[in-house]
C-alpha angles and dihedrals in degrees: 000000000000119000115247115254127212127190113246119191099225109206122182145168112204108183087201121075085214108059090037090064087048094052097035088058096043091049082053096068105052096044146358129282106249091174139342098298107009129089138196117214138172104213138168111223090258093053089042088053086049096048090047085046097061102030077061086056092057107036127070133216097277083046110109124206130161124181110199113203107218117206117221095264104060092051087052094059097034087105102048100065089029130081107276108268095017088105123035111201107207138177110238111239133264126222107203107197 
């Protein structure tokens, strides 16, 4: 049975320009870029453990991440007070086996 998934809004500041570019191109894997930096993601609680784990190995201690949990809901209703096509509201994708 698959996990549920809920989309998280991933916002940093990274003061290196180093690990800025490492974490800017984990995050990109897991999810899609919004704004600078800002990122949209569709992740399980386990995947969202693992993101939060190696991002920690990257970042260090004056380094600043939040990861912001929306309900349903308030995906739902992202478009209707947004400029149209800011937010794309998709369905996540089903493997059948």
């Amino acid at each position: 049975m698959a996990e549920l998934k809920n989309c998280y809004i991933i916002c940093y500041d990274i003061r290196c320009q180093k690990r800025w570019r490492k974490a800017y191109k984990l995050i990109e894997g897991y999810g899609e870029r919004v704004q600078y930096s800002i990122f949209r993601c569709w992740l399980s609680q386990r995947t969202r453990e693992k993101l939060r784990w190696e991002l920690e190995t990257i970042l260090a201690t004056e380094d600043n991440i939040l990861f912001i949990r929306l309900s349903n809901r308030c995906v739902e209703d992202i478009p209707k007070y947004n400029r149209p096509g800011i937010w794309q509201n998709r369905d996540e994708p089903f493997l059948i086996v």
